[in-house]
C-alpha positions as CSV (number, residue, x, y, z in Angstrom):
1,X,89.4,162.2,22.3
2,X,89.5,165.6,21.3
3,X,87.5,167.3,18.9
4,X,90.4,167.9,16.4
5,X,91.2,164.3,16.5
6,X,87.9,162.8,15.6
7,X,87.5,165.4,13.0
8,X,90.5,163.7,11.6
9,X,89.6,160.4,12.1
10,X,86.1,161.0,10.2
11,X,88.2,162.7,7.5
12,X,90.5,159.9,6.8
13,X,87.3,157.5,7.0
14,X,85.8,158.9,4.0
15,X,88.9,158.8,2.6
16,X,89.1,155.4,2.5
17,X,85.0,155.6,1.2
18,X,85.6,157.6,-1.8
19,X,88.9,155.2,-2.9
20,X,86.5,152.5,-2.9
21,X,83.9,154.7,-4.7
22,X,86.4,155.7,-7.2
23,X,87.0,152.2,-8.4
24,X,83.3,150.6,-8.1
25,X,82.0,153.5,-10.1
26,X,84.6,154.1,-13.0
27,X,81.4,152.7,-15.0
28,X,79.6,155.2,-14.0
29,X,76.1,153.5,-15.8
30,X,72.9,153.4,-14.0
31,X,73.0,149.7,-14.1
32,X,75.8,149.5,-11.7
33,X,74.2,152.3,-9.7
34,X,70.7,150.6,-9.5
35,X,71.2,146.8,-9.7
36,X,75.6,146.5,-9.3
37,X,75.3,144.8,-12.6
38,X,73.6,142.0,-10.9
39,X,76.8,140.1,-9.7
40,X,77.4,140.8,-6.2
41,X,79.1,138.0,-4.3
42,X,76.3,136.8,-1.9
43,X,77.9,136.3,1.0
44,X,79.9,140.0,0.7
45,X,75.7,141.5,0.5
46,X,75.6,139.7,3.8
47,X,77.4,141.1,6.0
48,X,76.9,144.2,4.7
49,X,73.6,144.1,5.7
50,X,73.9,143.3,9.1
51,X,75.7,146.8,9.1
52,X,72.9,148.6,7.3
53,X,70.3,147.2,9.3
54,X,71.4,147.7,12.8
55,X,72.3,151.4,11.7
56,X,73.4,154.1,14.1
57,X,70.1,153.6,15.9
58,X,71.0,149.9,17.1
59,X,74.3,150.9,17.9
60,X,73.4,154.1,20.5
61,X,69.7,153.7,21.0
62,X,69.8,150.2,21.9
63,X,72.3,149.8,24.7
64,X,70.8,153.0,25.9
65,X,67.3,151.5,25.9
66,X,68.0,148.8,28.2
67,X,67.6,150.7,31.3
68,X,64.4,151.7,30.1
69,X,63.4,148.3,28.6
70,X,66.1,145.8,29.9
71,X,66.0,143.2,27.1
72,X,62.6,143.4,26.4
73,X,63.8,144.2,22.5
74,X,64.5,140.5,21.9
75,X,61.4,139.7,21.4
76,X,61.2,141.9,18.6
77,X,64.3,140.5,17.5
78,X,62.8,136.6,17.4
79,X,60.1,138.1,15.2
80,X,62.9,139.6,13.2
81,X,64.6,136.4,12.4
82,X,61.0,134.6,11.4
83,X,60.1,137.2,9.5
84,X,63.7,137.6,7.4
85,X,62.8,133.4,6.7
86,X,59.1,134.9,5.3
87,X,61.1,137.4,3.0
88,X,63.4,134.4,1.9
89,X,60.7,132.3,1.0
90,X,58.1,134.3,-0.1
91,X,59.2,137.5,-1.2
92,X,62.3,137.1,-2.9
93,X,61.4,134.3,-5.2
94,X,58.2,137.0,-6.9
95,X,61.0,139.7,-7.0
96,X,63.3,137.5,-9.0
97,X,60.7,136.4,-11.5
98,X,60.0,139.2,-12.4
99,X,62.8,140.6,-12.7
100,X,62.4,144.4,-10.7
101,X,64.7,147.4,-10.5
102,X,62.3,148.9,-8.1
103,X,59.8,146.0,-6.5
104,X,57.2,148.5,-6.7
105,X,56.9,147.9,-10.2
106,X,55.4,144.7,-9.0
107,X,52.3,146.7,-7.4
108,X,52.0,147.9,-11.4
109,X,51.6,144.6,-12.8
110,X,49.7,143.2,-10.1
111,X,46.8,146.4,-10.0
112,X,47.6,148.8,-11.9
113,X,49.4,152.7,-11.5
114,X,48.1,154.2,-8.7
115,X,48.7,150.8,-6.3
116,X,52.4,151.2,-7.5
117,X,52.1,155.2,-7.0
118,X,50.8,154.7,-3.6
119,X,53.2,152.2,-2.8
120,X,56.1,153.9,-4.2
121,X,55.0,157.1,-2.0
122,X,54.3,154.7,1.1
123,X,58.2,153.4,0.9
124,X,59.8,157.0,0.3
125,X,58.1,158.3,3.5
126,X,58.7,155.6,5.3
127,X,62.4,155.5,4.0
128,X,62.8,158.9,4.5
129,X,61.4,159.0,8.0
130,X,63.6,156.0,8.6
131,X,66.8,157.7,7.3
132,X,66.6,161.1,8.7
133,X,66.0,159.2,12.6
134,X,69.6,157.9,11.8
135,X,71.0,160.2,10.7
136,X,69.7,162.3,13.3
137,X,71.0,160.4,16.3
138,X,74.6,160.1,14.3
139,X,74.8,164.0,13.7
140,X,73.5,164.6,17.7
141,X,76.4,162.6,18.6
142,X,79.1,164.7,16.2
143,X,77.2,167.6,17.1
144,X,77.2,167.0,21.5
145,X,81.2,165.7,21.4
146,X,82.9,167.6,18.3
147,X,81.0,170.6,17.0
148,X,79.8,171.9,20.2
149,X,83.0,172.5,21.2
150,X,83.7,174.1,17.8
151,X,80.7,176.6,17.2
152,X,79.4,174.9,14.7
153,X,76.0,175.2,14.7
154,X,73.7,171.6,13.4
155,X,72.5,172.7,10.8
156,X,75.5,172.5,9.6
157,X,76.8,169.3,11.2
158,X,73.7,167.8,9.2
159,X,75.0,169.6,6.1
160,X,78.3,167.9,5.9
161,X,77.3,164.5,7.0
162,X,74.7,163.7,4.0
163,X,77.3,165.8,1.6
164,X,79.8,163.2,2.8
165,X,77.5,160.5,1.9
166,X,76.8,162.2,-1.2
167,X,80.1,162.3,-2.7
168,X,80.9,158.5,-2.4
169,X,77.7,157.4,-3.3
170,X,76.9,159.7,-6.8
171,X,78.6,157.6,-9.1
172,X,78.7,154.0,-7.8
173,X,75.5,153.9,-6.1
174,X,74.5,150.3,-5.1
175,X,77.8,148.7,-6.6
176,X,79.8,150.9,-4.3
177,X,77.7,150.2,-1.1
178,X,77.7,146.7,-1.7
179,X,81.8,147.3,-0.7
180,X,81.5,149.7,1.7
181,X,78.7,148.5,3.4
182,X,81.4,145.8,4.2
183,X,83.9,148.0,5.4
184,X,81.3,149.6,7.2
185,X,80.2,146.6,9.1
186,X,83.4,145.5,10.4
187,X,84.3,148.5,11.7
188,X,80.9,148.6,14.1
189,X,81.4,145.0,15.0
190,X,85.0,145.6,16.3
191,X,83.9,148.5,18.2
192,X,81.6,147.4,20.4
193,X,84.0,144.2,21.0
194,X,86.7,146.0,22.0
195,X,84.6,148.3,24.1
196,X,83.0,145.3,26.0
197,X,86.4,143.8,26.7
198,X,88.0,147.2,28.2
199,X,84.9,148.2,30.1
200,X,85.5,144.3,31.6
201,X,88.6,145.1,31.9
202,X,87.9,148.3,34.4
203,X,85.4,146.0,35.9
204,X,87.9,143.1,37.1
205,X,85.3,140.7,35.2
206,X,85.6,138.0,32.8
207,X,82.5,137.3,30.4
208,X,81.5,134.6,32.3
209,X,81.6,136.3,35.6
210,X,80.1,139.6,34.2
211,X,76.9,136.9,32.8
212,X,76.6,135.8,36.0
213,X,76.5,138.7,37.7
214,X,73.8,140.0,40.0
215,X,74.0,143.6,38.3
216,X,73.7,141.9,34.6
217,X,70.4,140.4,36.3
218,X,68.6,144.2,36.9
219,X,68.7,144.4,33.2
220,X,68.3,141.1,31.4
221,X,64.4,140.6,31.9
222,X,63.6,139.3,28.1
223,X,60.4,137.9,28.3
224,X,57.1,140.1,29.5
225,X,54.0,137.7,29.7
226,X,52.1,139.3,32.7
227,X,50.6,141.7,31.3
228,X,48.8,141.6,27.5
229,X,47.7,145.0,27.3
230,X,51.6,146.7,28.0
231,X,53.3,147.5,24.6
232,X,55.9,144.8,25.6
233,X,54.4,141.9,25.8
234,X,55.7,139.3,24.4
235,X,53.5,138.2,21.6
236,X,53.0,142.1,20.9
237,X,56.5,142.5,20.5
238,X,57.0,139.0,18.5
239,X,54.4,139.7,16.2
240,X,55.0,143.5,15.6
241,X,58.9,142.8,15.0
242,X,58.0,139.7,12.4
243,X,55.6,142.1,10.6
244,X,58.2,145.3,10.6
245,X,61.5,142.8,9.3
246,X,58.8,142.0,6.4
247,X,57.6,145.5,5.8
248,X,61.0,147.0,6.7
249,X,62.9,144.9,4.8
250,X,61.3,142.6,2.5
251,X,58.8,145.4,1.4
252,X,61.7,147.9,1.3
253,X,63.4,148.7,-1.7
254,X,66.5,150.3,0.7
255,X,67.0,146.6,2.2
256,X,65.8,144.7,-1.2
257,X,67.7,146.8,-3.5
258,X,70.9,145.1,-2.4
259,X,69.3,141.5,-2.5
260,X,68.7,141.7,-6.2
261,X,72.2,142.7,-6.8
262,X,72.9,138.7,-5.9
263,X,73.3,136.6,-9.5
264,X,70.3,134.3,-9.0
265,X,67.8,133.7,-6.5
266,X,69.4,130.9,-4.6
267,X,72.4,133.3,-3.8
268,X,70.1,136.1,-2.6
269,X,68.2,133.1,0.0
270,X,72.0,132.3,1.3
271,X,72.4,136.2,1.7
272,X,69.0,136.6,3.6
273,X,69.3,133.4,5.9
274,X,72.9,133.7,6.7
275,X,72.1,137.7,7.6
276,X,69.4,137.1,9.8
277,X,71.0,134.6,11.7
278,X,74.2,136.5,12.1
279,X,71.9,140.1,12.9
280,X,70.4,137.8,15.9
281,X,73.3,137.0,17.7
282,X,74.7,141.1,17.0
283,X,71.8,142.0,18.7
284,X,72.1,139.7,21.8
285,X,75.5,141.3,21.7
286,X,74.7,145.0,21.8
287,X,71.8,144.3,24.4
288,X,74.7,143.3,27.0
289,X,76.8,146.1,26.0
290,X,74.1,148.4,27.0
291,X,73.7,146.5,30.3
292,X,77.4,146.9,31.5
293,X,77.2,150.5,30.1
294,X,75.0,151.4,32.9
295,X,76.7,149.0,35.1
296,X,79.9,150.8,34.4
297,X,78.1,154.1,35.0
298,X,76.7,153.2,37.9
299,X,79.9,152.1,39.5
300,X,81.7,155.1,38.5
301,X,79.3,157.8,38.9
302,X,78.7,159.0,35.0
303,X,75.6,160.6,34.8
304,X,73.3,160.3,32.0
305,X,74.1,162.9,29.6
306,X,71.6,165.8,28.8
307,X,70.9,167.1,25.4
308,X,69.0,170.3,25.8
309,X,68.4,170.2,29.2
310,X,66.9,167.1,29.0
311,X,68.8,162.7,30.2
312,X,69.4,161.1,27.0
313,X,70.2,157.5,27.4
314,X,71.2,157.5,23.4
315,X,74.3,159.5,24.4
316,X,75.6,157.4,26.9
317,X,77.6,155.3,24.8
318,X,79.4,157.9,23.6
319,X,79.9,159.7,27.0
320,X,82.0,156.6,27.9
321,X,83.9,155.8,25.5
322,X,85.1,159.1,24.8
323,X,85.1,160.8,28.2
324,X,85.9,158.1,30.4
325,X,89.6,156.4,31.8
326,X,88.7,153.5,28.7
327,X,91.3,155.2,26.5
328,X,92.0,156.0,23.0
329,X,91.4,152.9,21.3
330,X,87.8,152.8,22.6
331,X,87.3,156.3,21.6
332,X,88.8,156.1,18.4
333,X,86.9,152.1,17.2
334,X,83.5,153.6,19.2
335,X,83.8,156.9,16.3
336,X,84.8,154.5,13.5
337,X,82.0,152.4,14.5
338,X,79.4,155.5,15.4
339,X,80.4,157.2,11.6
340,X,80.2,153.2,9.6
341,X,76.8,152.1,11.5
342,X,75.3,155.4,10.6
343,X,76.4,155.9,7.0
344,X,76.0,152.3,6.1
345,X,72.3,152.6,6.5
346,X,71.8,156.0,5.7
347,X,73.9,155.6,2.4
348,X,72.3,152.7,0.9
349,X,69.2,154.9,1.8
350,X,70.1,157.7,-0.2
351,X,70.2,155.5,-3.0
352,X,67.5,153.4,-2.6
353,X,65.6,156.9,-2.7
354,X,67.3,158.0,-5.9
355,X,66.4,154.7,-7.5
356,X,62.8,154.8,-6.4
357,X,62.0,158.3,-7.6
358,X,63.8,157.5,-10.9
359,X,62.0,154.4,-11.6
360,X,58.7,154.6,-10.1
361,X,57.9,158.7,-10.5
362,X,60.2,159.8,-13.4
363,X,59.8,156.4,-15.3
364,X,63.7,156.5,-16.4
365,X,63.6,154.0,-18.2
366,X,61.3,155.4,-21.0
367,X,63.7,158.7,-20.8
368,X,65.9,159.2,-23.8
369,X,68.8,156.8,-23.3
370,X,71.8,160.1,-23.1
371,X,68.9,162.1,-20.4
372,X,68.8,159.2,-18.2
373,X,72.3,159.7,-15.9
374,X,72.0,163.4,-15.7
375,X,68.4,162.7,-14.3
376,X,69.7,159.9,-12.3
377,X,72.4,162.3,-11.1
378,X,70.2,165.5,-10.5
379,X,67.6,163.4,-8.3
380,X,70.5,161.9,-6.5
381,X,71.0,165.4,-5.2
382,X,67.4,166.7,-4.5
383,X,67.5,163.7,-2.0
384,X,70.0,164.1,-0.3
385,X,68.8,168.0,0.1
386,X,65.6,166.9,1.3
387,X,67.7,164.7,4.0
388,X,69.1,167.2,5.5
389,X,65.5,169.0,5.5
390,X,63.9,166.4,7.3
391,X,66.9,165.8,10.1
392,X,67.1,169.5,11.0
393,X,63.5,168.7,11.8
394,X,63.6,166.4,13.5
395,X,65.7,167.9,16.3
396,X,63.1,170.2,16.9
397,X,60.1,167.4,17.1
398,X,61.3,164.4,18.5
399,X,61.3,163.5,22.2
400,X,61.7,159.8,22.3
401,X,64.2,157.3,22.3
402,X,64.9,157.0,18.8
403,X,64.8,152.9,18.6
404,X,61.6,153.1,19.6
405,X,60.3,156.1,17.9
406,X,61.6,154.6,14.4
407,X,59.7,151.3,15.0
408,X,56.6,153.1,15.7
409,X,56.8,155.4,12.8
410,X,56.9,152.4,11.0
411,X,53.6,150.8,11.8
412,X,52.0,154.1,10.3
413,X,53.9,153.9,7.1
414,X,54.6,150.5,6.1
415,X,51.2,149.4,6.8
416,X,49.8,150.4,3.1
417,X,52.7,148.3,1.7
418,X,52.0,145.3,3.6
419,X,48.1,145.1,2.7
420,X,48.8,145.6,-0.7
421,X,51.9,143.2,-1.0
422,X,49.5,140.7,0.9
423,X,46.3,141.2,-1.1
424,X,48.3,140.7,-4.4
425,X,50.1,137.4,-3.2
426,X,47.3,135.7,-1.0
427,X,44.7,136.6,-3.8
428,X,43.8,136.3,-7.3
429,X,41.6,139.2,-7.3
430,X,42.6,142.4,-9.2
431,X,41.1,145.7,-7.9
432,X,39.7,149.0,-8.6
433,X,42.5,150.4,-9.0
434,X,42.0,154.2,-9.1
435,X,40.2,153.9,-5.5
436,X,43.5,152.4,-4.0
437,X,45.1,155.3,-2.6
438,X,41.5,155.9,-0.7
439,X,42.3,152.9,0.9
440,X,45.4,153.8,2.0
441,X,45.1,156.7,3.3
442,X,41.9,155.7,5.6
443,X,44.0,152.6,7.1
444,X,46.8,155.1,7.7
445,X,44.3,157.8,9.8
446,X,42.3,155.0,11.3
447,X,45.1,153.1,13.1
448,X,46.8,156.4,14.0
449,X,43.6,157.6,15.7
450,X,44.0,154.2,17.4
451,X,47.2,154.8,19.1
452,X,46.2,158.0,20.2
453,X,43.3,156.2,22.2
454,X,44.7,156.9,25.8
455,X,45.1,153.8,27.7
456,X,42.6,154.4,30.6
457,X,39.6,154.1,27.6
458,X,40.8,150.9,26.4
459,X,40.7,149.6,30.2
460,X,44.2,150.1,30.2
461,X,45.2,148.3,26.6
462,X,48.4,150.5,25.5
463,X,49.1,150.1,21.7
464,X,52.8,149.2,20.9
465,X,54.4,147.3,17.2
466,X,51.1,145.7,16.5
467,X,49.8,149.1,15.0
468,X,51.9,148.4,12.1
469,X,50.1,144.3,11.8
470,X,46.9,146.8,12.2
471,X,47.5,149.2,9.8
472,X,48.4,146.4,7.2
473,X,45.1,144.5,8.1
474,X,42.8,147.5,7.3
475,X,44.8,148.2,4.0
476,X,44.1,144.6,3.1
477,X,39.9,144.9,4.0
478,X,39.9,148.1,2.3
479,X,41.2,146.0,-1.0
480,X,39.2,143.6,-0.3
481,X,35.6,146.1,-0.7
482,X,37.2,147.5,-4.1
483,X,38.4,144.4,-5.7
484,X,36.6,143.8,-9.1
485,X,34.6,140.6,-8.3
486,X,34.3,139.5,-11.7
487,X,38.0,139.3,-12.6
488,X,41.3,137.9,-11.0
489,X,44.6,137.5,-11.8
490,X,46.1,134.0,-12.2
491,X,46.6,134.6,-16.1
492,X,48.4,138.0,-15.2
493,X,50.5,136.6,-12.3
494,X,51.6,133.9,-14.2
495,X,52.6,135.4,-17.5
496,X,55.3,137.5,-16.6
């Protein structure tokens, strides 16, 4: 595909965005925007989600981890689907009760302001961090294959892509990405079908043959039980992805946000269960595309292409399908695909942020009612400038495979949420509060000071996904030396 043609492909895709925009937010009212008026069909939330959470990164940095990692990620994924039954189960049902905008308000109730300051600031780094390595790897992509070519530098490229997301997402907000989150979804999920069946295709193989192939075997090692102290072994990597789908998602007011827009609790289980069933098998499905990516590569003689000097497995998706014999409707569903699995997670991010700062820094609700949508509005903007900030960075900082670097980021800042979510659910206790943010930042140094720790001192031990378990455990002991002995919580918890 050329440049010119993808630039008009990406233009008529938002297109389509901001016509569904237009008619979820003719309300306009920061109800719809923050909670979709709370009658999103559960089932439509679903799917969605399995769009929003995969995200750019699981639709690049995933097949193009596997040579790396063969299929080593799904045993993070089995922890993902026990952990999503966790959030069902546990989490949901205290969000519903008490009835949350942002679920940090719950940290209020629970302890007081600063826990829900310091886990309000604990999510918007975290969800930050989280959406500018998506977006990052989306605008790398636009930027190697389109703007390169154009002299457009990527700063720029960065520019455009969050003011895209920006103008479909200002008015509607969580009501609109409900919808396009949708759209979004199916769009992936017929991309990387049809580019499994035409890379078969070039192959001579049929599924069955290509499953049983001896080439499919050099990747498709899953389980890694030899060795405890590598950062993929298996109950590592269980473990760590259990405790990230509950931190990353059920402590996450981007992933939660679109929950509470179900009508009751019951609807918002059926969304949760159904999603992480459905994410399970997506995954299985994008590990053996990045196998016979390679394959196909290997066969053919595609390189691995370089991003400032430098392999980049990430961009090896893309270097097929749009540079190789696969032809247009590869290159055209893997860009429609590329664009939805990026902006599906990295809208709903934008707003998640917006609703956040609004409700847990700026208290909006206590704002004079006619103030309250032109500071909704303005803050909607100051994210998405600090976006684009943070993703310009990042091209100058990071020099991992983004999967992997996104799930490690996490253990650092999702670990704070966890011990506090934790302490106020598996205790009674209340806390001193004021000391909370101590807490957190000491668990946050300690267990980054821990995965520094080079290997040879730990007799070889190499930290991986359990930091984040780690983190949450030493946010939890730290609660547990400031919490008020005399007084607990039962009357509180129970009377909202």
């Amino acid at each position: 595909m050329t440049p010119t043609n993808i630039l008009l492909l990406i233009g008529g895709y938002f297109l389509l965005l901001i016509l569904i925009s237009y008619f979820t937010g003719k309300n306009d009212s920061n109800d719809d925007f923050f909670k979709a008026g709370k009658s999103s069909p559960w089932y439509l939330v679903a799917f969605g989600m399995v769009g929003a959470s995969l995200s750019g990164v699981t639709f690049i940095s995933v097949p193009g981890w596997v040579a790396d990692s063969q299929f080593s990620y799904l045993q993070v994924v089995m922890g993902y689907v026990v952990g999503y039954f966790i959030v069902a189960f546990v989490l949901l049902p205290i969000y519903y009760k008490w009835n949350l905008t942002s679920i940090y308000e719950y940290l209020a109730g629970r302890f007081g302001v600063v826990s829900h300051k310091v886990g309000a600031i604990s999510f918007f780094v975290s969800r930050v961090i989280g959406a500018a390595f998506r977006l990052f790897l989306v605008a790398i992509v636009l930027q190697q294959f389109v703007f390169d070519e154009l002299g457009v530098p990527f700063e720029v490229t960065v520019t455009i892509s969050i003011l895209l997301i920006w103008v479909y997402t200002f008015k509607g907000g969580i009501k609109t990405i409900v919808w396009t989150d949708t759209l979004q979804t199916l769009f992936m999920l017929l991309s990387v079908g049809f580019s499994i069946y035409f890379i078969l295709n070039e192959l001579n193989w049929s599924v069955s043959e290509f499953l049983a192939s001896n080439e499919l075997q050099q990747y498709s090692k899953t389980f890694f039980t030899d060795d405890a102290f590598a950062p993929s072994y298996f109950l590592k990597s269980f473990f760590g992805g259990m405790f990230i789908t509950i931190c990353m998602t059920g402590l996450d007011q981007d992933m939660m946000q679109k929950n509470l827009t179900c009508k009751n609790l019951g609807d918002a289980k059926k969304n949760m269960i159904s999603f992480s069933l459905t994410l399970g098998i997506v995954t299985v499905i994008f590990m053996l595309l990045g196998a016979l990516l390679f394959i196909y590569a290997d066969k053919f003689g595609i390189g691995i292409p370089l991003m400032d000097g430098q392999p980049k497995t990430d961009l090896l998706f893309p270097e097929i399908a749009l540079k190789s014999n696969l032809g247009m409707l590869v290159g055209t569903t893997f860009m429609l695909g590329l664009i939805a699995a990026a902006y599906s997670s990295a809208d709903s991010a934008l707003t998640s942020l917006t609703t956040s700062f609004c409700v847990d820094f700026l208290d909006i609700g206590k704002k004079p009612e006619g103030r309250q949508k032109k500071i909704r509005k303005a803050t909607h903007i100051w994210m998405s400038l600090l976006l684009v900030i943070v993703v310009i960075i990042f091209k100058y900082v990071l020099d991992t495979n983004v999967i992997d670097g996104l799930l490690k980021a996490a253990g650092y800042t999702y670990g704070p949420l966890l011990g506090l979510f934790s302490f106020g659910i598996l205790t009674k206790y209340r806390i001193k509060d004021k000391y909370v943010w101590v807490v957190a930042i000491l668990a946050v140094l300690t267990t980054f000071a821990l995965g520094k720790i080079p290997a040879e001192s730990l007799g070889g031990y190499v930290f991986g996904y359990e930091l984040l378990p780690l983190n949450g455990l030493l946010t939890f002991i730290g609660l547990w030396l400031i919490r008020d002995k005399n007084v607990n919580d039962s009357k509180t918890v129970s009377a909202r």
